[in-house]
C-alpha positions, 0 to 999 in steps of 0.5 A: 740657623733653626729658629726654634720656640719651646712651648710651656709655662716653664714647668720641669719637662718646658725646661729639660726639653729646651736643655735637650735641643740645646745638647743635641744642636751643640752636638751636632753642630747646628745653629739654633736660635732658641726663645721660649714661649710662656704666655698660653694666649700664644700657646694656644694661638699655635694650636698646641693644647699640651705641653712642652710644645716645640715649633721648628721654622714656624712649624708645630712638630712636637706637642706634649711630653718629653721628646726623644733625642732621636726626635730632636735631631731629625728636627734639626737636621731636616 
């Protein structure tokens, strides 16, 4: 199972980034634990300074603006 966290204060792209993985882990039959992350101590704690940020396994792999679907199954199938 990914263990995935999505970095943002909660804003329209924080949101449409967690409902993304979520479709593409539905459909490509991935486990995926999701956990959303709002406080900005541990935002920036991980390093990300623009947000949505997304971290896969412990790894920061995405930070600022919407990621592609593409993006997103390569994160998950990796």
């Amino acid at each position: 199972m990914k263990q995935i966290q999505v970095l943002g204060s909660g804003c329209a792209n924080c949101q449409r980034t967690y409902q993304l993985i979520e479709e593409v882990a539905r459909r490509e039959g991935v486990a995926v634990d999701i956990e959303k992350v709002e406080d900005m101590a541990d935002i920036l704690a991980m390093g990300v300074m623009s947000t949505p940020g997304v971290v896969v396994d412990g790894k920061v792999v995405h930070s600022g603006g919407l990621p592609g679907q593409k993006q997103v199954v390569e994160w998950l199938t990796s």
